[in-house]
N, CA, C and O atoms as a printed pandas DataFrame, in Angstrom:
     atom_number atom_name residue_name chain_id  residue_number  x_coord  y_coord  z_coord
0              1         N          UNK        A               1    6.503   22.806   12.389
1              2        CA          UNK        A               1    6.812   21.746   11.443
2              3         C          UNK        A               1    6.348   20.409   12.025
3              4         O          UNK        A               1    6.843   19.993   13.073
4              5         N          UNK        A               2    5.561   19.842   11.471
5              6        CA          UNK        A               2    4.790   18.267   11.684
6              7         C          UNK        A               2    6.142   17.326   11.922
7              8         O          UNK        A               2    6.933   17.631   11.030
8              9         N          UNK        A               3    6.633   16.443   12.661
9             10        CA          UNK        A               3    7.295   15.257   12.524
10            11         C          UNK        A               3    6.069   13.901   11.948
11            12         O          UNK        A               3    6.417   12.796   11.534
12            13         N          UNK        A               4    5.498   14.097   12.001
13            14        CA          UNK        A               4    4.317   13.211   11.350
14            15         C          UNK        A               4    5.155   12.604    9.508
15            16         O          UNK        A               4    5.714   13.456    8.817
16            17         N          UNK        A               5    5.077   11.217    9.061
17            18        CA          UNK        A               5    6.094   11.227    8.070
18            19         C          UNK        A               5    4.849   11.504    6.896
19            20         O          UNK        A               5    3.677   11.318    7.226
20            21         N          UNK        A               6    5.098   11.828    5.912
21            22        CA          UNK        A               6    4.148   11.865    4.857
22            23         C          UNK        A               6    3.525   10.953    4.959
23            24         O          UNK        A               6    3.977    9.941    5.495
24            25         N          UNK        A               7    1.858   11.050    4.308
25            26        CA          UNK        A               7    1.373   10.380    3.800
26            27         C          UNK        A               7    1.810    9.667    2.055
27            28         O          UNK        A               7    1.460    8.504    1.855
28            29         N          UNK        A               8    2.298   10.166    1.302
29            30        CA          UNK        A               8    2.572   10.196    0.324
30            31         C          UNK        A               8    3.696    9.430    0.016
31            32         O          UNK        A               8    4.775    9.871    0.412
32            33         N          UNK        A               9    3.677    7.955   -0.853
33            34        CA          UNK        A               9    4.971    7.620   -1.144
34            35         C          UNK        A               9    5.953    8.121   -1.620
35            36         O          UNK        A               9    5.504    9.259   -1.757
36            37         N          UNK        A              10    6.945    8.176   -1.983
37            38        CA          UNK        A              10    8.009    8.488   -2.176
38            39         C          UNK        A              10    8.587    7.813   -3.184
39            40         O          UNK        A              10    9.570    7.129   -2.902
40            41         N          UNK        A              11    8.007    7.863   -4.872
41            42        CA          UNK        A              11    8.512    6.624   -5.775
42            43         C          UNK        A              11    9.480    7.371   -7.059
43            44         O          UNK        A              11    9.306    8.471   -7.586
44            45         N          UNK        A              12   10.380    6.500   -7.291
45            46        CA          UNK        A              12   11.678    7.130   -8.292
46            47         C          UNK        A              12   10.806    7.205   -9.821
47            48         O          UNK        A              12    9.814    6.621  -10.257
48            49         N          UNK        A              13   11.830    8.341  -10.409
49            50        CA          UNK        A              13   11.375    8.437  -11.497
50            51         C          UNK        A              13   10.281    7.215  -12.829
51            52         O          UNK        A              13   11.247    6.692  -13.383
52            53         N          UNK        A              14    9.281    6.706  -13.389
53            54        CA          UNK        A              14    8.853    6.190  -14.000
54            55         C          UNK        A              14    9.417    5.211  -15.289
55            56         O          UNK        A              14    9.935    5.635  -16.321
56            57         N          UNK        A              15    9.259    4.315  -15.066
57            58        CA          UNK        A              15    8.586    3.312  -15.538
58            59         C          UNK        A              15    8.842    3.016  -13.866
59            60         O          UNK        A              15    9.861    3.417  -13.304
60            61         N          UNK        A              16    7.655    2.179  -13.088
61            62        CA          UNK        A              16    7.447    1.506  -12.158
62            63         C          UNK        A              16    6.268    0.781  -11.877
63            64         O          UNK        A              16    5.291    1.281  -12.435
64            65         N          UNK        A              17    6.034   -0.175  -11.238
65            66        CA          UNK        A              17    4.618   -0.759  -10.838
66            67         C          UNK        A              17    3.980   -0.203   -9.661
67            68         O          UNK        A              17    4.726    0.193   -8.765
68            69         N          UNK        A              18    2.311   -0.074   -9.460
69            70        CA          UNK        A              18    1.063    0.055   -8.568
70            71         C          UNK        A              18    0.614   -0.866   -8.433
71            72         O          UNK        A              18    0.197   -1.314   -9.501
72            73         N          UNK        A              19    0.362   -1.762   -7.234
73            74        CA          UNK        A              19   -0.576   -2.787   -7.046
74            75         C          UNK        A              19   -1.810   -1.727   -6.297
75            76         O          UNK        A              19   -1.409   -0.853   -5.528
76            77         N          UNK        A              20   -3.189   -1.859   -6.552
77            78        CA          UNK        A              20   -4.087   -1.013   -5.792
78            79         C          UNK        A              20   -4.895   -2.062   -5.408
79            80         O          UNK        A              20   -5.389   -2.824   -6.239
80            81         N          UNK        A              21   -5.081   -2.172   -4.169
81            82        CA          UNK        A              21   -5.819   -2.664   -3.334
82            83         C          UNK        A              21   -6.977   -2.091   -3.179
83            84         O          UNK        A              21   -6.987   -1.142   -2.396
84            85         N          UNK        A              22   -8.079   -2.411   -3.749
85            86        CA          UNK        A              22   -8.941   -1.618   -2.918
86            87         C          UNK        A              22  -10.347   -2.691   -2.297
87            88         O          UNK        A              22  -10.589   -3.831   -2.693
88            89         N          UNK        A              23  -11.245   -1.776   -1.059
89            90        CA          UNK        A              23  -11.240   -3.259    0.002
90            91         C          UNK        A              23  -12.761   -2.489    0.871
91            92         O          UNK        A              23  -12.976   -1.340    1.257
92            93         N          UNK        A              24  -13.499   -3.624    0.912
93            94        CA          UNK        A              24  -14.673   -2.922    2.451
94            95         C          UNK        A              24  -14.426   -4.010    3.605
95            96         O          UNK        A              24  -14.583   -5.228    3.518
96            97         N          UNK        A              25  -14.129   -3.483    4.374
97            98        CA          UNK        A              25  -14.390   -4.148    5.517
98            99         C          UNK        A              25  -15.077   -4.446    5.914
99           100         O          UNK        A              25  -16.070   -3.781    5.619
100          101         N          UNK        A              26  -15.415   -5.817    7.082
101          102        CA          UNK        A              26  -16.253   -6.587    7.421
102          103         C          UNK        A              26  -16.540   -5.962    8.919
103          104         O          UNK        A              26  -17.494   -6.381    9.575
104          105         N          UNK        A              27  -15.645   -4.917    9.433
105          106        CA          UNK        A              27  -16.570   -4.759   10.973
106          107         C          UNK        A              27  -15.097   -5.141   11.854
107          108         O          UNK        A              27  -14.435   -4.428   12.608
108          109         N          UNK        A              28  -14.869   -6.771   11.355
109          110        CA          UNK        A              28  -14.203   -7.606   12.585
110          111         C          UNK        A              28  -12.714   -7.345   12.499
111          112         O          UNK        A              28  -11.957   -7.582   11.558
112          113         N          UNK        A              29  -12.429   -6.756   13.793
113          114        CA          UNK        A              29  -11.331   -6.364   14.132
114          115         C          UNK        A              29  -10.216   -6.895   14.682
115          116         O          UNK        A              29   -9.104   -6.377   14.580
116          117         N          UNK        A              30  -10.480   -8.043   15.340
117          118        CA          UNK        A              30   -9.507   -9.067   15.920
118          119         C          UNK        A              30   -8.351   -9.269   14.961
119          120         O          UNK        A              30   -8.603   -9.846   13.903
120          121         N          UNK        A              31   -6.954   -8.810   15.234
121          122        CA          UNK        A              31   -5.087   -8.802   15.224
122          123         C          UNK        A              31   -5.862   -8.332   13.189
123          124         O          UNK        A              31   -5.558   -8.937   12.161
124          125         N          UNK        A              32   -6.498   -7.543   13.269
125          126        CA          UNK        A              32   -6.284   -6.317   11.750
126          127         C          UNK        A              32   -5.177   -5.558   12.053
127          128         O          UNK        A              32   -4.262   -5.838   11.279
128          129         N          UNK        A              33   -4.903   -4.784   12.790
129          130        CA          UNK        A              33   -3.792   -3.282   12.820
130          131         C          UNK        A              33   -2.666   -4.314   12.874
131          132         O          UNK        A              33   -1.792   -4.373   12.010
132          133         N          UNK        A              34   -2.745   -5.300   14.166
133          134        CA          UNK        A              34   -1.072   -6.365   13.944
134          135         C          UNK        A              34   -0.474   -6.650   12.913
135          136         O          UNK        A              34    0.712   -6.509   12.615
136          137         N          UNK        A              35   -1.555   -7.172   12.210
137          138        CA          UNK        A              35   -1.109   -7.845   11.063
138          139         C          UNK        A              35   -1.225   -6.949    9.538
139          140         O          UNK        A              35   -0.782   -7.274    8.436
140          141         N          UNK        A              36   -1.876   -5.899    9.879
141          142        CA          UNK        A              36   -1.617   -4.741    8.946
142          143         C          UNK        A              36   -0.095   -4.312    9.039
143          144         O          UNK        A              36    0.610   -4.267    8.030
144          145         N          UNK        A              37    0.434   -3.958   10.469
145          146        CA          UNK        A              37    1.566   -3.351   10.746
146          147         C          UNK        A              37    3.009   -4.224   10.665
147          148         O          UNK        A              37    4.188   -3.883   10.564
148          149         N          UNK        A              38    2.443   -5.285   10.744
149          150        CA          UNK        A              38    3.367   -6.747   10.311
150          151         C          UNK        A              38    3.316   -6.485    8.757
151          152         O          UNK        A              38    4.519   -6.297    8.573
152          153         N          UNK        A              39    2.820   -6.365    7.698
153          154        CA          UNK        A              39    3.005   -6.610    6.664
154          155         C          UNK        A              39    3.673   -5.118    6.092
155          156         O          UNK        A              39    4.439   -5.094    5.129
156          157         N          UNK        A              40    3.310   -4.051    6.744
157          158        CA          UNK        A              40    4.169   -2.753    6.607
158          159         C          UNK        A              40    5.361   -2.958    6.344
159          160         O          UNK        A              40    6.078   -2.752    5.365
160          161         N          UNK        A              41    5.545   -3.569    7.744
161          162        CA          UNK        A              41    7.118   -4.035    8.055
162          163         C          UNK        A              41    8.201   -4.851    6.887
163          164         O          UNK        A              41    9.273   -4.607    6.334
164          165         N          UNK        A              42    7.090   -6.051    6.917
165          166        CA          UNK        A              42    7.565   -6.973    6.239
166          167         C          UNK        A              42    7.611   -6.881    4.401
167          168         O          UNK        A              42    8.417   -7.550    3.755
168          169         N          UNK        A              43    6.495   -5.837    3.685
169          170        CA          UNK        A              43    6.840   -5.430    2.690
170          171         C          UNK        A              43    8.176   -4.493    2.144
171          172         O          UNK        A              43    8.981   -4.472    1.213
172          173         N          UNK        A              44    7.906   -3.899    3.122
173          174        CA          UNK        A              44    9.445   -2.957    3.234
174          175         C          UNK        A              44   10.940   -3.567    3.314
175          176         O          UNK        A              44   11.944   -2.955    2.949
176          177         N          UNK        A              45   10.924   -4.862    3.847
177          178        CA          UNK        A              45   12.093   -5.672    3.856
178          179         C          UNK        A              45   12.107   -6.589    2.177
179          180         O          UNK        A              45   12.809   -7.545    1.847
180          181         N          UNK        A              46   11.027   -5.828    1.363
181          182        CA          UNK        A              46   11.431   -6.914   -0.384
182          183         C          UNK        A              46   11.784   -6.660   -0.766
183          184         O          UNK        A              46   11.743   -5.449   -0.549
184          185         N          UNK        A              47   12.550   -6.924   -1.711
185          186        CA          UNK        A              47   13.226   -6.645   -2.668
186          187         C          UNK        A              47   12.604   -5.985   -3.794
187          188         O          UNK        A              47   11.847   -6.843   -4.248
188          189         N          UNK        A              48   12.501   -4.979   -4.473
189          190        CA          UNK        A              48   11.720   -4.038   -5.197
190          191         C          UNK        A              48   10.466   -3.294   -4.720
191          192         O          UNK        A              48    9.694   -2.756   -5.513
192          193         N          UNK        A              49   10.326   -3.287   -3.615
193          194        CA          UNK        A              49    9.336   -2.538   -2.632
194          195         C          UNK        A              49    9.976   -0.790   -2.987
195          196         O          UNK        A              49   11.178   -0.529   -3.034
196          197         N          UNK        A              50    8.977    0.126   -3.182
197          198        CA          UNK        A              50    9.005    1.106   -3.315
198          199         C          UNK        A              50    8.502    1.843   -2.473
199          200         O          UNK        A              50    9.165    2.764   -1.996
200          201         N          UNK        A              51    7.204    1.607   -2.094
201          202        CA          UNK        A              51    6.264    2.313   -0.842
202          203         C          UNK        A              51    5.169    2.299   -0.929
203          204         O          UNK        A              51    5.066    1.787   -2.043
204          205         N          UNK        A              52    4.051    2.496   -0.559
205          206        CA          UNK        A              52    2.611    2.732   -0.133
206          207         C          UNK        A              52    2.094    3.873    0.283
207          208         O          UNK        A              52    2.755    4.674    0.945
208          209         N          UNK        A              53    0.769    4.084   -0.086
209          210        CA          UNK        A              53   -0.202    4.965    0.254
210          211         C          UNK        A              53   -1.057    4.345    0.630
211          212         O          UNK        A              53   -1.377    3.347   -0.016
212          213         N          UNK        A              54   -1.815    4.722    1.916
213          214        CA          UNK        A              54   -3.544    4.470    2.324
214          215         C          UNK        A              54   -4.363    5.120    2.565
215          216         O          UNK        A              54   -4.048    6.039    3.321
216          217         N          UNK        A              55   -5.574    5.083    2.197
217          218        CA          UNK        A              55   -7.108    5.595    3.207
218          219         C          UNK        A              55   -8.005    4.870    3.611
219          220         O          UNK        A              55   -8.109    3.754    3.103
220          221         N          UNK        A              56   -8.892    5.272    4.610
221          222        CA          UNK        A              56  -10.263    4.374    4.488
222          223         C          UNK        A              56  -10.978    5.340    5.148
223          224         O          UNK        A              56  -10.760    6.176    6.025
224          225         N          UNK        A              57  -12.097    4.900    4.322
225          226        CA          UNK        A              57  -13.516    5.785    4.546
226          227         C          UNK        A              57  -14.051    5.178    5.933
227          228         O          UNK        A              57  -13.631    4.055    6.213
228          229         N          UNK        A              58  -14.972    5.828    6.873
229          230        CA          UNK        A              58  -15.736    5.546    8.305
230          231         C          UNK        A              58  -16.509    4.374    7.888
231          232         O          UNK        A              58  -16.876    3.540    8.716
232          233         N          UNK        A              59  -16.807    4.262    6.478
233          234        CA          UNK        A              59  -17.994    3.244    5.728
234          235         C          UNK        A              59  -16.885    1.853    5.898
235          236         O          UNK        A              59  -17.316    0.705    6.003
236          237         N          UNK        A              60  -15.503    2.173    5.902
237          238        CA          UNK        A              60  -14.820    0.502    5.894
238          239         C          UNK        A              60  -14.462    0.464    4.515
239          240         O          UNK        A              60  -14.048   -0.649    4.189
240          241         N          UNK        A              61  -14.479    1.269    3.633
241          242        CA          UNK        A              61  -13.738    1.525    2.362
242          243         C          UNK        A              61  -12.621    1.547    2.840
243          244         O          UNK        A              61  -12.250    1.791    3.988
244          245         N          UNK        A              62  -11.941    1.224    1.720
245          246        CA          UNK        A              62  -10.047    1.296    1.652
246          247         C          UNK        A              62   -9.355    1.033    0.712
247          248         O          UNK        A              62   -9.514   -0.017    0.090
248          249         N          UNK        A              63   -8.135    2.211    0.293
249          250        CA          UNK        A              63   -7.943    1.583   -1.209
250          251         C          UNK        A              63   -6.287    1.862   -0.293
251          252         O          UNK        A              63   -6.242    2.426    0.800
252          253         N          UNK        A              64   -5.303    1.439   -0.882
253          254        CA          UNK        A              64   -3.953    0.874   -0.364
254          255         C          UNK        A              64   -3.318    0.625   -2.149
255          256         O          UNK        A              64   -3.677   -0.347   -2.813
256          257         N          UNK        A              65   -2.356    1.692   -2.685
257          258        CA          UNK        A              65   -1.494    1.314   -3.573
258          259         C          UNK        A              65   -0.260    1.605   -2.896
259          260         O          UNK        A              65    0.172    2.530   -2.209
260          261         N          UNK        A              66    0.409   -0.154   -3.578
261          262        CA          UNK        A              66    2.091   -0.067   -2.941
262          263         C          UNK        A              66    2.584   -0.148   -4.745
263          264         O          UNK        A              66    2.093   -0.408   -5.844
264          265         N          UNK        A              67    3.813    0.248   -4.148
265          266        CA          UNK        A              67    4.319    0.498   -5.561
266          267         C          UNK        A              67    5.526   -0.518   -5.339
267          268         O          UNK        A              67    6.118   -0.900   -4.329
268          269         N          UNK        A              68    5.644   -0.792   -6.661
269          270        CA          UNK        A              68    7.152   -1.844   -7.012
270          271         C          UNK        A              68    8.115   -1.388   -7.763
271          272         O          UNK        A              68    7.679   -0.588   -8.590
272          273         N          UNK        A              69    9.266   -1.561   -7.827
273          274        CA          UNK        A              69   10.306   -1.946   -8.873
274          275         C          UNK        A              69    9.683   -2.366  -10.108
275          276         O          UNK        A              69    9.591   -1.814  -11.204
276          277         N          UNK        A              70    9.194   -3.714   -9.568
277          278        CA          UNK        A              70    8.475   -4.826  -11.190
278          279         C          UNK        A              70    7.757   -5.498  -11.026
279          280         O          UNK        A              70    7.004   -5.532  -10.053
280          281         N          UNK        A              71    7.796   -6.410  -12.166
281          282        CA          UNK        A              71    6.523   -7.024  -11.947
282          283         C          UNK        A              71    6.736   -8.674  -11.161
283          284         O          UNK        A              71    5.915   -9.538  -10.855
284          285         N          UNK        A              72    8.177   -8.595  -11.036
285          286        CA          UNK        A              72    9.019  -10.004  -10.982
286          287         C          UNK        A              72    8.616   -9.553   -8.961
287          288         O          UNK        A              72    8.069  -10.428   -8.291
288          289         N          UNK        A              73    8.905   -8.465   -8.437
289          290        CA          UNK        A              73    8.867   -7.863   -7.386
290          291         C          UNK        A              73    7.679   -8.198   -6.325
291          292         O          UNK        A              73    7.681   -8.379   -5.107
292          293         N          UNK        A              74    6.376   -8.200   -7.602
293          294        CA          UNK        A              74    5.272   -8.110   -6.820
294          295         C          UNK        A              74    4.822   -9.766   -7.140
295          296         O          UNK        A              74    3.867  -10.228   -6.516
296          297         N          UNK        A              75    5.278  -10.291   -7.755
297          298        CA          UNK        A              75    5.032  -11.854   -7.778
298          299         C          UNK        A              75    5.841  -12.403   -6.678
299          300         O          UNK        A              75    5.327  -13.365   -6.107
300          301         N          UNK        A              76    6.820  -12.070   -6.314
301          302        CA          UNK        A              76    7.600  -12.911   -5.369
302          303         C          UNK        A              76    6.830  -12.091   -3.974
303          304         O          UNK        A              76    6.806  -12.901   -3.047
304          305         N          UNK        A              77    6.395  -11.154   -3.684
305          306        CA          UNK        A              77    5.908  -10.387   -2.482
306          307         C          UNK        A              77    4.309  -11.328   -2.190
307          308         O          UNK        A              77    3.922  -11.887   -1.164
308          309         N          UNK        A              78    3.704  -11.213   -3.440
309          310        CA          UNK        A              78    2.453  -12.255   -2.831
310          311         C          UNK        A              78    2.804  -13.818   -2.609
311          312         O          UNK        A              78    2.009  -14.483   -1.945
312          313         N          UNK        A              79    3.598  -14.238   -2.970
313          314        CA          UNK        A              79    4.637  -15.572   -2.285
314          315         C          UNK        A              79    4.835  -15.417   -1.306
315          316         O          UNK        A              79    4.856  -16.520   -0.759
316          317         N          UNK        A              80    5.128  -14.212   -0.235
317          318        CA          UNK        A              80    6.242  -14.662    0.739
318          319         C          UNK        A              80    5.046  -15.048    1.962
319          320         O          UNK        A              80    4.100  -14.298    2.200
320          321         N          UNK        A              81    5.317  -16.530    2.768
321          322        CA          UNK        A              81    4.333  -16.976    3.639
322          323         C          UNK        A              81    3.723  -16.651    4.641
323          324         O          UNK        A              81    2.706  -17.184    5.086
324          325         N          UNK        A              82    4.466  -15.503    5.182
325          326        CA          UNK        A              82    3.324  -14.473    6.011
326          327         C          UNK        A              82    2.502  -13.510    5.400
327          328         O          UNK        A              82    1.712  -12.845    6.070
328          329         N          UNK        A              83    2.660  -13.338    3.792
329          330        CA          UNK        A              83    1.549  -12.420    3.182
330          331         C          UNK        A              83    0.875  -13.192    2.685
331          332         O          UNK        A              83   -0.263  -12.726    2.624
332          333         N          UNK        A              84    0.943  -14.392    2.171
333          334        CA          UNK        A              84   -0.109  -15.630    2.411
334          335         C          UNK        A              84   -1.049  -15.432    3.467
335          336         O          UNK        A              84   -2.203  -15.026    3.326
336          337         N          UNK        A              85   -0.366  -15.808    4.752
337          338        CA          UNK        A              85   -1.572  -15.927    5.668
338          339         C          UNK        A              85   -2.200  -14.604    5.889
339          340         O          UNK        A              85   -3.340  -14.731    6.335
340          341         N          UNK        A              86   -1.919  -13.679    5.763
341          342        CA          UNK        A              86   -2.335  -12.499    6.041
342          343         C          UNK        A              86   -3.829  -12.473    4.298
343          344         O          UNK        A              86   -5.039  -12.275    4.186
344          345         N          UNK        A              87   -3.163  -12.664    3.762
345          346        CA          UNK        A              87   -4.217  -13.036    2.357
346          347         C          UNK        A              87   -5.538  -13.700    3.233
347          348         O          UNK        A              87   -6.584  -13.168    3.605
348          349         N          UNK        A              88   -5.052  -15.018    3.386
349          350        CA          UNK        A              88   -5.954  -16.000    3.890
350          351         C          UNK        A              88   -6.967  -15.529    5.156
351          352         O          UNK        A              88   -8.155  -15.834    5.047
352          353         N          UNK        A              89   -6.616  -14.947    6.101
353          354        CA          UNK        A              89   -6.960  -14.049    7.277
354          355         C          UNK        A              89   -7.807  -12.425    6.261
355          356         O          UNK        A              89   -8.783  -11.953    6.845
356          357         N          UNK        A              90   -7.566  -12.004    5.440
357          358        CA          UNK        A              90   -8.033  -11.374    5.135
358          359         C          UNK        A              90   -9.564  -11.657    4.527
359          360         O          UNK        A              90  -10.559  -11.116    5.010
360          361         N          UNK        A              91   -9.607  -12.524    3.467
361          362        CA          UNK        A              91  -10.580  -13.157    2.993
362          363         C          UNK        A              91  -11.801  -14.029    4.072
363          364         O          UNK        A              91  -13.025  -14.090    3.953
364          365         N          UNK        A              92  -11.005  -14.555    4.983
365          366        CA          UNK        A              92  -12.026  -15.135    6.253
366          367         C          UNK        A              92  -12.643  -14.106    7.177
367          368         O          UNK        A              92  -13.705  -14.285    7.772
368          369         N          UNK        A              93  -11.606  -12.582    7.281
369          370        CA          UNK        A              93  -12.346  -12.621    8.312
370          371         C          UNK        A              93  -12.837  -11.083    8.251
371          372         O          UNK        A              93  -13.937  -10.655    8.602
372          373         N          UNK        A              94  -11.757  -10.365    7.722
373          374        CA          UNK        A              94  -11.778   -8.867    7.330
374          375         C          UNK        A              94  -12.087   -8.147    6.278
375          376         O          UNK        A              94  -11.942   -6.925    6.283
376          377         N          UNK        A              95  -12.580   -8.853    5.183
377          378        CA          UNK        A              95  -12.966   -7.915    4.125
378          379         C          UNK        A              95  -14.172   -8.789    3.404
379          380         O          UNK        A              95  -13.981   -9.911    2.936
380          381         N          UNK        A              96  -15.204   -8.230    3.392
381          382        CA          UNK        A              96  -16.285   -8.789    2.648
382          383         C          UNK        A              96  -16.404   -8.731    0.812
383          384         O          UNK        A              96  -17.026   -9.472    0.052
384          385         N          UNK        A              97  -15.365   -7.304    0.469
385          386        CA          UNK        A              97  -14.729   -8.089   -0.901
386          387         C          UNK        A              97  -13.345   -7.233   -0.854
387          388         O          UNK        A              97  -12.861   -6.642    0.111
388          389         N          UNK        A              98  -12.899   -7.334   -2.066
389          390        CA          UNK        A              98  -11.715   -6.573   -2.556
390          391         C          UNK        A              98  -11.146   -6.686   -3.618
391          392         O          UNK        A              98  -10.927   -7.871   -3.871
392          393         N          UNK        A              99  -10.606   -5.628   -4.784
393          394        CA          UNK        A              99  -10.190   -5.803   -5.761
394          395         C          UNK        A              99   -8.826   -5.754   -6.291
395          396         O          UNK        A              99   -8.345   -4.650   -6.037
396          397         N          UNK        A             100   -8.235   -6.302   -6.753
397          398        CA          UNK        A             100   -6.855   -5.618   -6.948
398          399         C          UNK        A             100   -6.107   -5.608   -8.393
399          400         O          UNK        A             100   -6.064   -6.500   -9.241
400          401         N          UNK        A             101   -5.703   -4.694   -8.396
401          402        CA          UNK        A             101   -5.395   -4.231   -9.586
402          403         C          UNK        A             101   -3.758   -3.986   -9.996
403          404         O          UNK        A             101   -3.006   -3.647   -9.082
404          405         N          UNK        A             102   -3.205   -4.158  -11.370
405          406        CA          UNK        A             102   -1.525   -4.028  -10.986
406          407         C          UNK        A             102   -1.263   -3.473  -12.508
407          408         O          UNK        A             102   -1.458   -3.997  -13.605
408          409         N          UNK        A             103   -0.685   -2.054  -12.077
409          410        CA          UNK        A             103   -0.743   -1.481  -13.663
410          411         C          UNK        A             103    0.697   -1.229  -13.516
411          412         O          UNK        A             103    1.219   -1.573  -12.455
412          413         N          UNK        A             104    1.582   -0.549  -14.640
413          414        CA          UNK        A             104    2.493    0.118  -15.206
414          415         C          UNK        A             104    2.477    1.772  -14.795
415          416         O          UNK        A             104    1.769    2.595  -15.375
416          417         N          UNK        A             105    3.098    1.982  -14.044
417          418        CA          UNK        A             105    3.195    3.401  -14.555
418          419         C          UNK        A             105    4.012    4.325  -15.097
419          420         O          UNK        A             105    4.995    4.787  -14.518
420          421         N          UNK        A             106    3.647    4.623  -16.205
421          422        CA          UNK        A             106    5.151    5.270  -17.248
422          423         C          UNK        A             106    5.196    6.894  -17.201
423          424         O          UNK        A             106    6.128    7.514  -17.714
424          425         N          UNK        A             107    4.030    7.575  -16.493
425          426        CA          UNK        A             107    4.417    8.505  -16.131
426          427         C          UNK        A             107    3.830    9.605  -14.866
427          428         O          UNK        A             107    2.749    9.098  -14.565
428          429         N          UNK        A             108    4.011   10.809  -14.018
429          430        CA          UNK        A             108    3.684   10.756  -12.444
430          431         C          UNK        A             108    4.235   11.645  -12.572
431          432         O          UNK        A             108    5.319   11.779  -13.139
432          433         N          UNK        A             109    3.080   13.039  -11.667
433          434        CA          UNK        A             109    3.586   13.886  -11.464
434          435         C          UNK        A             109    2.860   14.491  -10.572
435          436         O          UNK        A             109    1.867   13.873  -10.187
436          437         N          UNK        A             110    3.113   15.776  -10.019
437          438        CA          UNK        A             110    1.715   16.175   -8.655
438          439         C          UNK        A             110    2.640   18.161   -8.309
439          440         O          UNK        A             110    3.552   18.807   -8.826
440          441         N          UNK        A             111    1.894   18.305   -7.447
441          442        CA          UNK        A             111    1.889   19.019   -6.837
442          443         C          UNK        A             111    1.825   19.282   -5.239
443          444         O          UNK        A             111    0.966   18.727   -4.554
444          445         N          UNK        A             112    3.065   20.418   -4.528
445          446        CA          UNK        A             112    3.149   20.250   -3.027
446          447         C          UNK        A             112    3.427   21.889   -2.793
447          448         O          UNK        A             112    4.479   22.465   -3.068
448          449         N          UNK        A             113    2.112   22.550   -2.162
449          450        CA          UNK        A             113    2.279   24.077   -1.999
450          451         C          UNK        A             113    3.244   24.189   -1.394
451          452         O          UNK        A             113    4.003   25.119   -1.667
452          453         N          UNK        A             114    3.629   23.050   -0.102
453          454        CA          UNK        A             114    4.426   23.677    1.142
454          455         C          UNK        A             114    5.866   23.225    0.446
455          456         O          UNK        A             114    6.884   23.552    1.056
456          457         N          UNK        A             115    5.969   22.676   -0.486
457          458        CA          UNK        A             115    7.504   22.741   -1.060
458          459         C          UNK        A             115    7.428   24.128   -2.046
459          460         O          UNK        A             115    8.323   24.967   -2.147
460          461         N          UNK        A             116    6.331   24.136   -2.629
461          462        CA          UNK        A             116    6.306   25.099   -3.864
462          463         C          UNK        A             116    6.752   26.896   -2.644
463          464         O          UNK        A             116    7.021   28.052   -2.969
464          465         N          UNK        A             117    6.632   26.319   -1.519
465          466        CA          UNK        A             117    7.112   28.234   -0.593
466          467         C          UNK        A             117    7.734   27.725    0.249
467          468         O          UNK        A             117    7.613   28.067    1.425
468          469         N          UNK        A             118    8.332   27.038   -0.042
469          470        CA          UNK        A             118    9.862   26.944    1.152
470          471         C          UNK        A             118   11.038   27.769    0.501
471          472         O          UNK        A             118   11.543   27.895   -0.614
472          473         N          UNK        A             119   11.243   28.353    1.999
473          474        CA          UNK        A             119   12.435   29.770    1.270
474          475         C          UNK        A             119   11.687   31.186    1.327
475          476         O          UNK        A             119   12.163   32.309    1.495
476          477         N          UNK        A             120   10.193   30.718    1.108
477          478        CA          UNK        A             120    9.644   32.432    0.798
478          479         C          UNK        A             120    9.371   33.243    1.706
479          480         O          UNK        A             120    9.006   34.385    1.425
């Protein structure tokens, strides 16, 4: 059994918000993981924070959806002044573009073999 925690958020039943990030990187690496792992942190301490998923491709692709409560949730989260600077630091130095996107989602569903045979 992996102690490794999912990759996979963990979000309550639907109606909820996705912000999707998606992003190429510029190469430059100087306090990226810090301040990636700072904003982990620090998203997780908001108020309507639900959770996140990430990848990135070897190419410096990366798409990053965090999920919200609302929409009131994710307006006050791009307010708070260390995800400012982390914004600002992003745009100067680490991502040559990025898009982001913030939908509704009213409904979510999936599939997990290793739950679908637990017990068997």
């Amino acid at each position: 059994m992996s102690s490794q925690p999912s990759p996979f958020a963990e979000t309550p039943e639907p109606p909820y918000f996705v912000v999707t990030f998606s992003s190429q990187r510029t190469g430059e690496e100087s306090g990226y993981l810090e301040m990636g792992g700072a904003m982990v942190e620090l998203a997780q301490q908001q108020p309507g924070y639900l959770g996140f998923e990430s990848a990135r491709t070897a190419s410096g692709f990366g798409i990053i959806n965090s999920y919200w409560k609302d929409e009131a949730s994710i307006l006050a989260w791009k307010a708070v002044v260390d995800h400012v600077e982390a914004q600002r630091r992003g745009r100067s130095d680490w991502y040559s573009r990025y898009e982001i996107r913030v939908a509704l989602v009213q409904r979510a569903y999936g599939f997990d073999k290793t739950a679908a045979t637990k017990g068997d």
